[in-house]
N, C-alpha and C positions, 0 to 999 in steps of 0.2 A: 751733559756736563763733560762727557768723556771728550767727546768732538772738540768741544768747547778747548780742554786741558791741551789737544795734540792740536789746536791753533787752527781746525779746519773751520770751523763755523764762528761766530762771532753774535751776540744778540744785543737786543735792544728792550728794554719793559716799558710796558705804556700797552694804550689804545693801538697804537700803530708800530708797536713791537715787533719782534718777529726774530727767526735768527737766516744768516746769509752766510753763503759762500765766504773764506778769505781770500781764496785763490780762484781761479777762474778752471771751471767743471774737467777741462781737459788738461790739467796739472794736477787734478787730483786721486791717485787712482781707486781700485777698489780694495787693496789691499790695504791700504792707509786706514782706511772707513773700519775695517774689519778689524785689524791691529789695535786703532782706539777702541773701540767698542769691547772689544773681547782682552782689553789688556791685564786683565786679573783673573781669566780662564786659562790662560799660559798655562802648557803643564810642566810640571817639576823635570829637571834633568831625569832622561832613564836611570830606572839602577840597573847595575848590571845582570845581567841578560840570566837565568839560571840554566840556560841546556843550548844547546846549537837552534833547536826550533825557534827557540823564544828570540834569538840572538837577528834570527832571519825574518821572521816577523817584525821587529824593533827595527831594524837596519829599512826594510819595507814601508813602515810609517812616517820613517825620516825623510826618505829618498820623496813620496809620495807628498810630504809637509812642502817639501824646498820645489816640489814642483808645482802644487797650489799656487804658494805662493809668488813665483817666477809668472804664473801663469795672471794672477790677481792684480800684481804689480803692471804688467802690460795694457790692461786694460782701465778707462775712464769715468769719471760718471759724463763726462762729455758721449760716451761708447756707448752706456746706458739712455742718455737721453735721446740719443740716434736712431736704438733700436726701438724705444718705444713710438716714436712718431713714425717709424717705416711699418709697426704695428698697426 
């Protein structure tokens, strides 16, 4: 349903149901997939940081978040289904 709500899938109920792509595999990436999916595990804004360590760790997780997802965003399920057949 999540999929369904960010417009990536689409279905159909019946015998011959099913649910499909809206967009074509390589318009879609994989951060999209993950963002629907996981859109109510978001975590709360940081509070603020209590000591310099915690402050570097926190800054660390952020830095590490935006490049996940830099990283997620580049990539397709077009990419995914590429590598599974060169599998």
């Amino acid at each position: 349903m999540r999929l369904k709500r960010k417009a990536l899938v689409n279905s159909s109920r019946g015998p011959k149901g099913g649910y499909w792509l809206m967009r074509p595999p390589k318009l879609i990436s994989v951060a999209e997939v993950i963002g629907a999916v996981q859109e109510s595990r978001r975590r709360p804004p940081a509070a603020r940081a209590a000591n310099e360590h915690e402050e570097i760790v926190s800054r660390l997780w952020t830095d590490a978040e935006r490049k996940r997802h830099h990283f997620l965003s580049q990539v397709t399920l077009a990419d995914l289904i590429e590598d599974g057949e060169a599998e």
